[in-house]
C-alpha positions in Angstrom: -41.7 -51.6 55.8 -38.9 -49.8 57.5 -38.7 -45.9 58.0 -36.2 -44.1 56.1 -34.0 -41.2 58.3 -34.8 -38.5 57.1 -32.0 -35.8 57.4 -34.1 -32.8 56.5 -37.0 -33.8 59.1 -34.1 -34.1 61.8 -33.1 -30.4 61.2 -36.5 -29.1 61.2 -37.3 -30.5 64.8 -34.2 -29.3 66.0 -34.8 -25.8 64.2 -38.0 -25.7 65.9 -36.3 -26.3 69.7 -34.2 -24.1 69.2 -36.8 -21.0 68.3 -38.7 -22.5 71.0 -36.0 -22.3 73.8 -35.3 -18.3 72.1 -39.0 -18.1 72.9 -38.9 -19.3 76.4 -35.4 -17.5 77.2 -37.2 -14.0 76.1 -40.5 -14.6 78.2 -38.3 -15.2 81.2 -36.8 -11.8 80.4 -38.9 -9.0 82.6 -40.1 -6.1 81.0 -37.8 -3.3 80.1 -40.1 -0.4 82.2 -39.8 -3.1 85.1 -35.8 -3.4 84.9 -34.4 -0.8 83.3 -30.7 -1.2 82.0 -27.7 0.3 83.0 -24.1 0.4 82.2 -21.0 1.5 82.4 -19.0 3.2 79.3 -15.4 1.7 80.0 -12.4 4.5 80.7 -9.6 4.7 80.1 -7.4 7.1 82.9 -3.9 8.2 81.5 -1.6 10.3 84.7 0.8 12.5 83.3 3.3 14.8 85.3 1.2 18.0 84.3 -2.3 16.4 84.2 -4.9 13.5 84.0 -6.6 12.5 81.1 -9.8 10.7 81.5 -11.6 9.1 78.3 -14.9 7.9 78.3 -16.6 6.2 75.6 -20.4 7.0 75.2 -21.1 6.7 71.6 -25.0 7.6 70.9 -25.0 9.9 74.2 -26.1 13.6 73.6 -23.4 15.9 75.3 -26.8 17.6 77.1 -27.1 14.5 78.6 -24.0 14.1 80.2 -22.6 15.5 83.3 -19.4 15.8 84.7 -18.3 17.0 88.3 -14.8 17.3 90.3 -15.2 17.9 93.7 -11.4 17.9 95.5 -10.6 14.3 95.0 -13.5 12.5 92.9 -14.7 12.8 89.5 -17.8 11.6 88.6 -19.4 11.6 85.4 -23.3 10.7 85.0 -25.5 10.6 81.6 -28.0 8.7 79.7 -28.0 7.4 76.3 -31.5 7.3 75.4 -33.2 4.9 72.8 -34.2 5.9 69.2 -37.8 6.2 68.6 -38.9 2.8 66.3 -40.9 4.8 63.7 -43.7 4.3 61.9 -45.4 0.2 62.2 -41.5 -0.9 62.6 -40.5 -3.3 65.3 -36.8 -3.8 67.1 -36.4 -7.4 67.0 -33.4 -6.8 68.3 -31.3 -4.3 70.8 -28.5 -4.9 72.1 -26.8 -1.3 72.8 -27.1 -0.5 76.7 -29.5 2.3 77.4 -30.5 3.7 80.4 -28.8 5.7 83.2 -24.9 5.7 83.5 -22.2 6.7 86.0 -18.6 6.4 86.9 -16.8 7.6 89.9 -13.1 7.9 90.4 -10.5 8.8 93.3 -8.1 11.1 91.5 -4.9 12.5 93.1 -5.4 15.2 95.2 -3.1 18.1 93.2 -5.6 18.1 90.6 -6.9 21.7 89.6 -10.7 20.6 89.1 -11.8 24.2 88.3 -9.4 24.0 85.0 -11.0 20.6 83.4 -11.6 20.7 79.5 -13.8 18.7 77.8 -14.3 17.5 74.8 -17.3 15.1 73.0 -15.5 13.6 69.8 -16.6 10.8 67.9 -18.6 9.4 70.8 -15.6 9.5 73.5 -15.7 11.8 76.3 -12.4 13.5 76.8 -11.4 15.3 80.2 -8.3 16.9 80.9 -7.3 17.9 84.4 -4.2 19.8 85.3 -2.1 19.8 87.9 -1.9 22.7 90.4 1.2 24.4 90.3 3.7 24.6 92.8 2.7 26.5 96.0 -1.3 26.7 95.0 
């Protein structure tokens, strides 16, 4: 007697292939303590005539955890966003957030008063105002 298709048994095996390629993706992953992420919070630099504005977004980063440092023409900001603690018998099936170490370094133009920056943490973006030097300093 002939074999019916059976729609329902196709899905199944191919439900099961793709769990198992999941599977086989994650075990080629290496562990997290052996390759640690990093990342890079995109910026957004805005030049106006009487300063720079640098935004940074770090959403989840602790403003003790970031640093920020203007030296004549570079800026270079450096932080880590840290991961949450998974309490209790819970397990993160998923993460897909960067943590780690972070840092971004700029050329900025040279009439920039460095000593004068403002910050300001808002809403998990990093904003830095730089002035410009006036005439003659």
């Amino acid at each position: 007697m002939a074999r019916l298709h059976d729609p329902f048994e196709e899905m199944a095996r191919l439900r099961r292939r793709i769990a198992q390629l999941f599977d086989e993706a994650d075990a080629a992953r290496p562990p997290a303590h052996l390759a640690p992420p990093s990342w890079a919070p995109p910026v957004d630099i805005i030049e106006a005539a009487d300063a720079v504005t640098v935004e940074l977004e770090v959403p989840g980063v602790a403003r003790e955890d970031i640093e920020v440092e203007v030296n004549d023409d570079r800026l270079t900001i450096a932080g880590e966003r840290l991961a949450p603690a998974v309490a209790g018998e819970s397990v993160c099936r998923r993460r897909e957030t960067p943590r780690g170490s972070f840092g971004r370094s700029f050329v900025l133009p040279l009439d920039l008063d460095g000593d004068q920056t403002q910050a300001v943490l808002r809403d998990g973006v990093l904003t830095l105002r730089i002035p410009r030097r006036g005439p003659g300093t």
